[in-house]
N, C-alpha and C positions, 0 to 999 in steps of 0.2 A: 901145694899141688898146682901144677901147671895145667892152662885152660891147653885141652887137645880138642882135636873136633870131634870125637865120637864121644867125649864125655858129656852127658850131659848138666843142664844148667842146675839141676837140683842135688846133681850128686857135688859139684862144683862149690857150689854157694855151702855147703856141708861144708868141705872141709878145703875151701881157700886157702886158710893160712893154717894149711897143716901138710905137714911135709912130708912125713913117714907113716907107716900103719901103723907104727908102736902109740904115735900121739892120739892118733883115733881113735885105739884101744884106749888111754889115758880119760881121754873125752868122752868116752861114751859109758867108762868106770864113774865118773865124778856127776856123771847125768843121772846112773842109779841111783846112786850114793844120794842125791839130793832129792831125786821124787818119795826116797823111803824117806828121809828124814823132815821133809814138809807135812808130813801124813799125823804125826804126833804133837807138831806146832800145832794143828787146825784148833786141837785141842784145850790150850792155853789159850785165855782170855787176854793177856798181856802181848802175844803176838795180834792184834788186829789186822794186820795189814796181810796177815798169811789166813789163807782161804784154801778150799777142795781144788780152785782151779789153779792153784801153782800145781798141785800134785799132776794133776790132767795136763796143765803145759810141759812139765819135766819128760813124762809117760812120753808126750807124742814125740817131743822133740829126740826122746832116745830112739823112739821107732825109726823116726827120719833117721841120724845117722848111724843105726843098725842097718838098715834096709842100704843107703850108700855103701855103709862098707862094705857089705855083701856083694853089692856093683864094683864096687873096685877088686873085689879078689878074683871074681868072675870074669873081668876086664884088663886086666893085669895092670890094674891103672898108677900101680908105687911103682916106681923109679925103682 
């Protein structure tokens, strides 16, 4: 995505190096995909390193690039 000036820096910094809407969908598929599948690690003792707050960072971060894409459909901001 190219920096325009009505876009702003948070929808921007979203999806920099993403070029089309298809990829955004892609991204923000593999963002679900991963906060469901952190939720059943917590579980496992042999994962230590996986905790409640990867699920809660996956969560928010899909929000952000939900909430962007939704600025970009609104804004016609794909090429």
């Amino acid at each position: 995505m190219e920096k325009k000036d009505n876009i702003p820096l948070w929808v921007f910094l979203a999806f920099m190096s993403i070029e089309t809407r298809r990829g955004a969908l892609i991204l923000i598929r593999v963002c679900v995909v991963c906060s469901f599948l952190f939720i059943p690690l917590t579980w496992y003792p042999w994962y230590e390193w996986v905790d409640w707050s990867w699920t809660g960072m996956m969560a928010a971060v899909t929000t952000w690039y939900w909430l962007a894409l939704k600025w970009c459909d609104r804004n016609a901001a794909w090429e």
